[in-house]
C-alpha positions as CSV (number, residue, x, y, z in Angstrom):
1,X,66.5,115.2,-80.5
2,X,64.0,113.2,-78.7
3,X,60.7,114.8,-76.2
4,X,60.5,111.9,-73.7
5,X,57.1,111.0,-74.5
6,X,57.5,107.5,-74.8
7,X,56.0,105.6,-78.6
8,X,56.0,101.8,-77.0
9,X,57.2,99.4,-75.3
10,X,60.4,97.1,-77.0
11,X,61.2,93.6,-75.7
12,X,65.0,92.6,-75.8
13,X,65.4,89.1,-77.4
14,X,68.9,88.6,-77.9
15,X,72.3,90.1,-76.3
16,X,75.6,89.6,-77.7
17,X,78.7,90.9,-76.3
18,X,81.5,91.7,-78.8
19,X,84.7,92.7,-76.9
20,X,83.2,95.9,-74.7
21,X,80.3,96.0,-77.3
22,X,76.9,95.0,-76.3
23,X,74.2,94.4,-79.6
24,X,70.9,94.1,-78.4
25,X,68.5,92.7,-80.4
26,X,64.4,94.1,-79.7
27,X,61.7,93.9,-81.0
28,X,58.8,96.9,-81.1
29,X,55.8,98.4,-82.2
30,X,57.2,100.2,-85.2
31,X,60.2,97.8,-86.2
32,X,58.5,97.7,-89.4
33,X,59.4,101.7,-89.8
34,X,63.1,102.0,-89.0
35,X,66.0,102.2,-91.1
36,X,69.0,101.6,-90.4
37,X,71.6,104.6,-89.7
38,X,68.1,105.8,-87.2
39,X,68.4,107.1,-83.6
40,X,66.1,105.9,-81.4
41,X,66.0,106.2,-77.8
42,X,66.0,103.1,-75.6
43,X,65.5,103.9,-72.0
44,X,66.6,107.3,-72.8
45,X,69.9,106.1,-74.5
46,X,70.2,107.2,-77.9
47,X,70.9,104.2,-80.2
48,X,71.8,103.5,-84.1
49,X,70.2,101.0,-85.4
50,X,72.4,98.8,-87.4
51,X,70.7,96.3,-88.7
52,X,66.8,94.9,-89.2
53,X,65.8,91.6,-89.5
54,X,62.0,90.8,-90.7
55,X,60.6,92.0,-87.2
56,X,63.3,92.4,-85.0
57,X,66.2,95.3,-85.4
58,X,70.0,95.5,-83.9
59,X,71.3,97.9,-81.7
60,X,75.0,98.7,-80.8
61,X,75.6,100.2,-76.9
62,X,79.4,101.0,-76.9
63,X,82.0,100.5,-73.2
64,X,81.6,104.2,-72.3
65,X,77.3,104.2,-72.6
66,X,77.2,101.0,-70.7
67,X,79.4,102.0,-68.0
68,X,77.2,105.1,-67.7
69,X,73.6,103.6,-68.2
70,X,71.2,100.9,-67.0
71,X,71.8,99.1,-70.5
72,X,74.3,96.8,-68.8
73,X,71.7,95.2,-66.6
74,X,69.3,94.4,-69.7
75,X,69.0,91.0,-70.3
76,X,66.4,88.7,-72.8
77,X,63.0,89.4,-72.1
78,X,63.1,92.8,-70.6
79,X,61.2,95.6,-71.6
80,X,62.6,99.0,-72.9
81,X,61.1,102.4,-73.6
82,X,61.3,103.5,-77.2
83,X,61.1,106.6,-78.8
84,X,62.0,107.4,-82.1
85,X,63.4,111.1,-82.9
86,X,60.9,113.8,-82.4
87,X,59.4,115.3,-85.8
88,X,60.3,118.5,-86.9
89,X,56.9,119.6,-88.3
90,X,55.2,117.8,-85.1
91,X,54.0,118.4,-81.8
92,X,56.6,119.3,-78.6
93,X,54.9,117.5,-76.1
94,X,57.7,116.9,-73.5
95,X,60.8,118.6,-73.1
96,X,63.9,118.7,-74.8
97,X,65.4,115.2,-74.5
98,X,69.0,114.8,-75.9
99,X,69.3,111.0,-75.4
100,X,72.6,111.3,-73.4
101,X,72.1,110.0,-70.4
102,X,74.0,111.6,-68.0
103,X,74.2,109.1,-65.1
104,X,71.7,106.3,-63.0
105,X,69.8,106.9,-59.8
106,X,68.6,104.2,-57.6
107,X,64.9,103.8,-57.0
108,X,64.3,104.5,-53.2
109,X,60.3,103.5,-52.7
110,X,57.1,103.5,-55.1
111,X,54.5,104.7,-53.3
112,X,50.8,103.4,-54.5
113,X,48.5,106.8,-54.0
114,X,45.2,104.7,-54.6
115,X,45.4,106.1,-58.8
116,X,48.5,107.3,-59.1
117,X,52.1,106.3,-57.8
118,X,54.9,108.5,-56.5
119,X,58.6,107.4,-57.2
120,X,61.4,108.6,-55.5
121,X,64.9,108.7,-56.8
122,X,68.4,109.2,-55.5
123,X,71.7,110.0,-57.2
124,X,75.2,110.9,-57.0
125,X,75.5,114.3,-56.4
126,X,79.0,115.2,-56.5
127,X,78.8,114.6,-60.7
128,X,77.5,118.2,-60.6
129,X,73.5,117.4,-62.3
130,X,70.4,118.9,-60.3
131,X,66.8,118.9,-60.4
132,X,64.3,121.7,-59.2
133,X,61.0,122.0,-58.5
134,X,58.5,121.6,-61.2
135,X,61.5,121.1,-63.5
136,X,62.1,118.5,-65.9
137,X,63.8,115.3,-65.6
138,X,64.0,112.4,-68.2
139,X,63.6,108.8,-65.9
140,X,64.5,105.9,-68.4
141,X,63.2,108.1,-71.3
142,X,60.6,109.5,-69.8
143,X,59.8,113.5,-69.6
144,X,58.4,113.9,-65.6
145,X,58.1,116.7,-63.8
146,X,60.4,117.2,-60.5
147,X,58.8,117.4,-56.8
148,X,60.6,117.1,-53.7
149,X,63.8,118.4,-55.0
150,X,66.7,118.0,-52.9
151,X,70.5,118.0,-53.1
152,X,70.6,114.3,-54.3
153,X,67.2,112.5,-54.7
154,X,63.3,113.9,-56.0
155,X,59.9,112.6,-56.5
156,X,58.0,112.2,-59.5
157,X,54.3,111.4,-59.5
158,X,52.8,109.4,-62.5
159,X,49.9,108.9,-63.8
160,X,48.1,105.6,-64.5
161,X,48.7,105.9,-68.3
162,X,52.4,106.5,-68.2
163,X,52.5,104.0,-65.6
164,X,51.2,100.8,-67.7
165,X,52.4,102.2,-70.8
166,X,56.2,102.7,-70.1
167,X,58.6,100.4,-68.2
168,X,57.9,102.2,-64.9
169,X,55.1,99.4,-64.1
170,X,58.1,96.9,-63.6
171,X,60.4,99.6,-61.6
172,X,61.0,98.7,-57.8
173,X,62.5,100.2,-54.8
174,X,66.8,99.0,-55.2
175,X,66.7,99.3,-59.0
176,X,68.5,101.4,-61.4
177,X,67.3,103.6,-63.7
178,X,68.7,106.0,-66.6
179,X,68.3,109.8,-65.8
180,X,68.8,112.9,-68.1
181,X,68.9,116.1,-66.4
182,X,67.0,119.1,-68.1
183,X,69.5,120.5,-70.8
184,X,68.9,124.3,-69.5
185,X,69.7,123.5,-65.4
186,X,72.9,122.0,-66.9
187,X,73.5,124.8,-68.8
188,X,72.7,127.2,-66.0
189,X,74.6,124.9,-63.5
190,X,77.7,125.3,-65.5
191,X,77.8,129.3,-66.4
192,X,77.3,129.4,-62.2
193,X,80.2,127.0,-61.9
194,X,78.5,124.3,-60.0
């Protein structure tokens, strides 16, 4: 389980594709800490690492996740939110983040509000997911809180640390990003048959 309160940026050095297989190769701020058989969360996709070498570690993203993420438009040199698994004896400062993505939204303008910036987002509807006001989302890893809920798009207004501190700095109107819809809407949504 993950919070969406991102630990560091990660820069993608090497892709290899093996069949439908992508292994992505990064490096990070706390390479030095993992193990392999560990989950950590790349853009809000919940990885295993498989391997480590000295400062770099390997990551497998299977057909199904790529067909379903942003992972498929990675390529060497880009940066990636991390997060390792949250603590059980530590602080819950997001919201509960499951790592499974559920599907991308395309980035419709980022607004500069002189100190802060306002993203909007739309999505696919029809695959069932919604946001409400003041209600969670998880954009490329990151726990936001929803404004300007609608049917198939919503706002989220960040702040200037989560803004140079997470990949959202390089995030422009057309492109895609990974979104996780708050585990309790989906839960509601689906008792209500939505």
């Amino acid at each position: 389980m993950f919070t969406g309160i991102i630990e560091g940026l990660g820069r993608v050095t090497a892709i290899r594709e093996d069949n439908t297989n992508k292994h992505f190769t990064l490096t990070g701020p706390f390479t030095h800490e993992l193990k392999v058989d560990q989950s950590v969360a790349h853009n809000g996709v919940c990885l295993t690492v498989v391997s480590i070498q000295e400062d770099q570690y390997t990551v497998t993203a299977i057909d199904e996740t790529l067909k379903k993420t942003n992972l498929n438009y990675l390529k060497a040199g880009d940066a990636v939110n991390l997060e390792r698994c949250m603590i059980s004896n530590g602080r819950f400062d997001g919201h509960v983040v499951q790592g499974h993505v559920d599907q991308t939204a395309i980035c419709e303008e980022v607004r500069d509000e002189n100190g802060s910036w306002i993203f909007t987002f739309s999505y696919d509807a029809s695959q069932g997911n919604v946001t409400v006001e003041k209600g969670s989302i998880c954009v490329n890893g990151i726990s936001l809180t929803v404004f300007d809920s609608k049917e198939d798009r919503f706002s989220v207004a960040i702040i200037p640390y989560t803004y140079e501190h997470t990949n959202l700095h390089q995030v422009k109107a057309g492109d895609t990003v990974n979104l996780e819809f708050d585990i309790i809407g989906k839960y509601v949504a689906r008792l209500l048959g939505k």
